[in-house]
VOZADO-459362 format. One line per field, with one value per atom (N, C-alpha, C): z, y, x; residue number from 1. Coordinates in Angstrom, 2 decimals. Each point is the difference from the previous one (the first is absolute). Layout:
pz	[Z	...]
py	[Y	...]
px	[X	...]
num	[NUM	...]
//
This chain:
pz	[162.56	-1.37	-0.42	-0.39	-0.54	-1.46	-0.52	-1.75	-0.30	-0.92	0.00	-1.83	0.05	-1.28	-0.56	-1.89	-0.29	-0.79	0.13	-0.65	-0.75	-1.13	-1.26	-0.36	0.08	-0.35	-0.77	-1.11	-1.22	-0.19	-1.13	-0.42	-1.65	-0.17	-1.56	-0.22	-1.07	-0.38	-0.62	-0.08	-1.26	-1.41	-0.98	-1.02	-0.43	1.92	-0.53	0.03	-1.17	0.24	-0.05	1.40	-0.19	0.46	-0.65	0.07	1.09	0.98	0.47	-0.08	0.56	0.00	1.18	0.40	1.03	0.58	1.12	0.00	1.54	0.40	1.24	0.13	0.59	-0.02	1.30	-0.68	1.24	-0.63	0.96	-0.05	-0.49	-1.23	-0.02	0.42	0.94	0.63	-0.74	0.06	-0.15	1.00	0.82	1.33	-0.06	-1.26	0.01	-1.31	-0.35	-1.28	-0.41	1.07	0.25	-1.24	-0.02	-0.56	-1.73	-0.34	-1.32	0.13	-1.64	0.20	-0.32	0.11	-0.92	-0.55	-1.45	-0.78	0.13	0.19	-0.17	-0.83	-1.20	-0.84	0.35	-0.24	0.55	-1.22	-0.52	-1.31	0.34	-0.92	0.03	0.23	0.84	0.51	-0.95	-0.15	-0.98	0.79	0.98	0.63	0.30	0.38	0.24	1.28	0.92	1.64	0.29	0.72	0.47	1.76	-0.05	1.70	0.31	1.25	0.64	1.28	0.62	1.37	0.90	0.31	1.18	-0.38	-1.57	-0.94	0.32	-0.03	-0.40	-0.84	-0.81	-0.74	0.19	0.12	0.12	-0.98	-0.17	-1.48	0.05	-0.56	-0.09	-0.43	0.71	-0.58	-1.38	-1.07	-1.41	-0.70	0.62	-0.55	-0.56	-1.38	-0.61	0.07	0.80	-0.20	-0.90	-0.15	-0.44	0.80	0.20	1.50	-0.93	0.28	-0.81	0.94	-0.06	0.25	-0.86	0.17	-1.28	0.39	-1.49	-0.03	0.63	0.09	0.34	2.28	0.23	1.46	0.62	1.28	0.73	0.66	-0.04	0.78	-0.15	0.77	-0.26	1.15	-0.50	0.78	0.65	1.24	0.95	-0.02	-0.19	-0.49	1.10	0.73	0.55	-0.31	-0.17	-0.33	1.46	0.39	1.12	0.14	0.08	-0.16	1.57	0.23	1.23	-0.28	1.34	-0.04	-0.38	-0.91	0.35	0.67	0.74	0.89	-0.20	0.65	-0.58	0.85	-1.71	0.71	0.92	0.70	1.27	-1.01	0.66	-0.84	0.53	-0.37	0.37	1.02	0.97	0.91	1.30	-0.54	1.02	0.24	-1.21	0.61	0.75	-0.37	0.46	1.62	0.19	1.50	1.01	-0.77	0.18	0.55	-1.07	0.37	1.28	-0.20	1.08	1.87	-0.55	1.00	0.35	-0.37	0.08	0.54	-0.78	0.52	1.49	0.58	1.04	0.98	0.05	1.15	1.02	1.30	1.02	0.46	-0.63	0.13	0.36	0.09	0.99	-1.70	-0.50	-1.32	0.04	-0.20	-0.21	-1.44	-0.58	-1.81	0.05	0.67	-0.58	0.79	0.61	0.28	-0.13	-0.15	-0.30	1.17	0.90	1.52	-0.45	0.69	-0.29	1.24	0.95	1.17	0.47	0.51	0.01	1.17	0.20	1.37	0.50]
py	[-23.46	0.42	0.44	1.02	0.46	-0.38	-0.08	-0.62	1.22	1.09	1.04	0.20	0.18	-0.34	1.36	-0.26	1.52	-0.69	0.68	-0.88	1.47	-0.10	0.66	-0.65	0.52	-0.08	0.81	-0.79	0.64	-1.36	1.20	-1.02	0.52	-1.06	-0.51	-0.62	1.41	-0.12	-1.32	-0.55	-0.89	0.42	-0.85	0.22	0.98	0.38	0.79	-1.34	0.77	-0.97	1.58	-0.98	0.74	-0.95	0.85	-0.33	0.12	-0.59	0.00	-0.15	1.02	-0.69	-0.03	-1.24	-0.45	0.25	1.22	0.55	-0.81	-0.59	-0.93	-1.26	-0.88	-1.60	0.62	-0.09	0.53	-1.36	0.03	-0.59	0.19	-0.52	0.61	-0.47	0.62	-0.64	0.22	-0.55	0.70	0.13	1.01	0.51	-0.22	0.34	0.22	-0.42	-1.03	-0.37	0.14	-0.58	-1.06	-0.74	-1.16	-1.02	0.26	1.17	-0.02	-0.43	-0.54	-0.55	1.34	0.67	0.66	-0.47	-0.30	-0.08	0.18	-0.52	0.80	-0.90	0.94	-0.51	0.50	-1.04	0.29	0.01	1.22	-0.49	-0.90	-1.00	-1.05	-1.09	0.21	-1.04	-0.96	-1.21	-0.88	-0.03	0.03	-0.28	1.60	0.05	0.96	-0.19	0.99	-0.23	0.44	-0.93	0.69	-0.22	1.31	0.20	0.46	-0.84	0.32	1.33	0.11	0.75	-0.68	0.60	-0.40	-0.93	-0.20	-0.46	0.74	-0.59	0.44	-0.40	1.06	-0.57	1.19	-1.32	0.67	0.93	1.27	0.55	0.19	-0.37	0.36	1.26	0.58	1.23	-0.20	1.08	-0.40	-0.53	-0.51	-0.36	1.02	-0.28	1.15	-1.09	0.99	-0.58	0.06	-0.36	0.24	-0.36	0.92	-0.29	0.09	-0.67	0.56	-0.49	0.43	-0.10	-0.60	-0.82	-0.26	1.28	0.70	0.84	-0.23	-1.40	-0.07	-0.27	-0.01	0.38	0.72	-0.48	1.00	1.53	-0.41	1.53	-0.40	1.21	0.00	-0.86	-0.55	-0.89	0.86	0.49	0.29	-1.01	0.35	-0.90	1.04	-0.55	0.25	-0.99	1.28	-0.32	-0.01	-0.46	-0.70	0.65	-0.01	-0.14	0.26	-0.86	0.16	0.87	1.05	1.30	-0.39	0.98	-0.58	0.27	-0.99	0.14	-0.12	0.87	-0.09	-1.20	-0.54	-1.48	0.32	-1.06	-0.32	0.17	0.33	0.16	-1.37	-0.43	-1.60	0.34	1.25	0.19	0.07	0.38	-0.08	-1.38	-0.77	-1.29	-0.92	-0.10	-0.45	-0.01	1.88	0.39	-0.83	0.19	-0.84	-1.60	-0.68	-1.59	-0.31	1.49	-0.20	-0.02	1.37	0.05	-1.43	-0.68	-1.47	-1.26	0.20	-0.95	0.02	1.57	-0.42	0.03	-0.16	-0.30	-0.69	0.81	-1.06	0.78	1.03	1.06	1.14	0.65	1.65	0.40	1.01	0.45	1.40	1.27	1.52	0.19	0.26	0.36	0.67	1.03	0.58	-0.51	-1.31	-0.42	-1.20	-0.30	-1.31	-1.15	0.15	-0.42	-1.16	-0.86	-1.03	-0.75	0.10	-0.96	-1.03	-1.22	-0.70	0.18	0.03	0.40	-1.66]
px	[210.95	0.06	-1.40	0.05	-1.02	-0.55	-1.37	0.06	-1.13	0.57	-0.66	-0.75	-1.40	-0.48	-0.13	-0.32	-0.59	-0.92	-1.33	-0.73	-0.42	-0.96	-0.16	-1.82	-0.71	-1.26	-1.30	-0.19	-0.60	-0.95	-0.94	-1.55	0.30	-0.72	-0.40	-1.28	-0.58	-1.22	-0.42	-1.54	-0.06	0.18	0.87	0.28	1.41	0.60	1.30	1.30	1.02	1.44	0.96	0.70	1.37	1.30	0.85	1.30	1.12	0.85	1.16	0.87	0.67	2.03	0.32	0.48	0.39	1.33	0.41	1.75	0.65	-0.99	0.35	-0.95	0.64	-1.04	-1.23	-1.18	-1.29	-0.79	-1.24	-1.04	-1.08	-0.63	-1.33	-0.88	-1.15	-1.09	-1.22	-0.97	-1.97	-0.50	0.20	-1.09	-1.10	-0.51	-1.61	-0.12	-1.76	0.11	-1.26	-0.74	-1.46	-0.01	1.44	-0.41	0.38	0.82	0.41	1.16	0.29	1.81	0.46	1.45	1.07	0.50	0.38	0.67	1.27	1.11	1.60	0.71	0.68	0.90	1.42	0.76	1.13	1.28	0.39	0.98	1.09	0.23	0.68	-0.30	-1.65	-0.50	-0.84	-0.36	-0.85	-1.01	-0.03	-1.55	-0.30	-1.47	-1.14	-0.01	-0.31	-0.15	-1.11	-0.78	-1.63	-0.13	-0.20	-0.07	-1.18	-0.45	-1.32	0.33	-0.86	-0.42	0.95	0.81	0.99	0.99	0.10	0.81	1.46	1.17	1.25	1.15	0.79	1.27	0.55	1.84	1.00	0.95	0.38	0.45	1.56	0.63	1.30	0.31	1.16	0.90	0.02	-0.15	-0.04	-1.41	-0.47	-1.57	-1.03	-0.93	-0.54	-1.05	-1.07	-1.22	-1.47	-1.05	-0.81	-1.46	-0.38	-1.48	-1.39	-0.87	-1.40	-1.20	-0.97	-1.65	-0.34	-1.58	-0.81	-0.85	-0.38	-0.71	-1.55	-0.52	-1.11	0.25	0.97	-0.01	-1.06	-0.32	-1.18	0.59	1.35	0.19	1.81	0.33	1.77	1.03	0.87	0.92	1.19	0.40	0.50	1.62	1.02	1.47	1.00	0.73	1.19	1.07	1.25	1.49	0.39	0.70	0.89	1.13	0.72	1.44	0.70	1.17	0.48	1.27	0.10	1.10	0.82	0.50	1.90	0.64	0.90	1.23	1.22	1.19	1.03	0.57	0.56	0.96	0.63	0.75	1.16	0.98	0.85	1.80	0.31	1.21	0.53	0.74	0.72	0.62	-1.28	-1.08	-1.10	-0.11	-0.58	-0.41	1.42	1.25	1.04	-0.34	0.32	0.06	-1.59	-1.16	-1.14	0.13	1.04	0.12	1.22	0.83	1.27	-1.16	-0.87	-0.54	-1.15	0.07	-0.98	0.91	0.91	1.35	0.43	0.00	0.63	-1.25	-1.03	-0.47	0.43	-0.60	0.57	1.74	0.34	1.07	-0.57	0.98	-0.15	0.90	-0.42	0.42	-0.39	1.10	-0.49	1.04	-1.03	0.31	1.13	0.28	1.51	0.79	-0.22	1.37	0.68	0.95	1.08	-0.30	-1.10	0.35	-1.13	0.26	-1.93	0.46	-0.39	-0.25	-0.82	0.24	-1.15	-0.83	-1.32	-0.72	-0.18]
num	[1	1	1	2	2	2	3	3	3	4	4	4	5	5	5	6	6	6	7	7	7	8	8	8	9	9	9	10	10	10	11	11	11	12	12	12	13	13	13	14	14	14	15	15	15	16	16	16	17	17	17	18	18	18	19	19	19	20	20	20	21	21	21	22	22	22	23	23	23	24	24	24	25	25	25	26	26	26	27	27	27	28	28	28	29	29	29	30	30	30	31	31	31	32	32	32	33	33	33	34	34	34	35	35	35	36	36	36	37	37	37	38	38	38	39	39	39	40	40	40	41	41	41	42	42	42	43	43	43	44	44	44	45	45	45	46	46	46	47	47	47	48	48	48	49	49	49	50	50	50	51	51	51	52	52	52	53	53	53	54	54	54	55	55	55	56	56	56	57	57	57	58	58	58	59	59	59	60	60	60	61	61	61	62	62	62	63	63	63	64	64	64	65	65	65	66	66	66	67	67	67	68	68	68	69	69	69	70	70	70	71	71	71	72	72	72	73	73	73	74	74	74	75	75	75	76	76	76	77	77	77	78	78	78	79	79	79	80	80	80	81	81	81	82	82	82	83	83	83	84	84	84	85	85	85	86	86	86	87	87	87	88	88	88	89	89	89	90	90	90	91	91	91	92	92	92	93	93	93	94	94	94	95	95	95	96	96	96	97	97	97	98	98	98	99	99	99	100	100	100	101	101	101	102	102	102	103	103	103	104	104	104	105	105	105	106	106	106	107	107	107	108	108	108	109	109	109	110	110	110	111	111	111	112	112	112	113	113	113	114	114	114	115	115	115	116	116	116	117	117	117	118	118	118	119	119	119]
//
């Protein structure tokens, strides 16, 4: 199985805020900081989130964020979004045929046929 990422990477000046909308659950990281927090407000949320350099939080589908700098920062903070691909689900006739095929181990079994022999 493969686990295939998309990651998304942007900087923020000292003293800039911006805003997100969150349309899939990703990750936010701080790549690069030297040692400033980010700020992230999260609507709905009561608490304030402060993330360091190699700091991470998780965002839900639906989540509106709020990111900021302190204006007095030495230089700009480096942030990647995460997010893992999407894949299309299994149908329930896949996974079925999947567990039939687990069950009979230890059988001689060819899919299009009625036959199952024991070896």
């Amino acid at each position: 199985m493969k686990t295939l990422l998309t990651t998304t990477l942007f900087t923020l000046s000292p003293g800039e805020v911006t805003s997100l909308s969150i349309r899939a659950a990703q990750r936010l990281r701080v790549e690069e900081a030297a040692g400033i927090d980010l700020w992230v407000t999260r609507e709905g949320d009561s608490e304030d989130h402060w993330l360091r350099c190699g700091g991470s939080m998780l965002l839900e589908r639906g989540d509106e964020i709020v990111l900021s700098i302190d204006p007095r920062a030495a230089g700009p903070v480096r942030l990647a979004l995460i997010a893992e691909a999407r894949r299309p689900t299994a149908n329930v006739a896949h996974l079925v045929a999947r567990m039939a095929r687990r069950l009979v181990r230890g059988t001689e079994w060819t899919p299009n046929q009625d036959q199952i022999t024991a070896s």
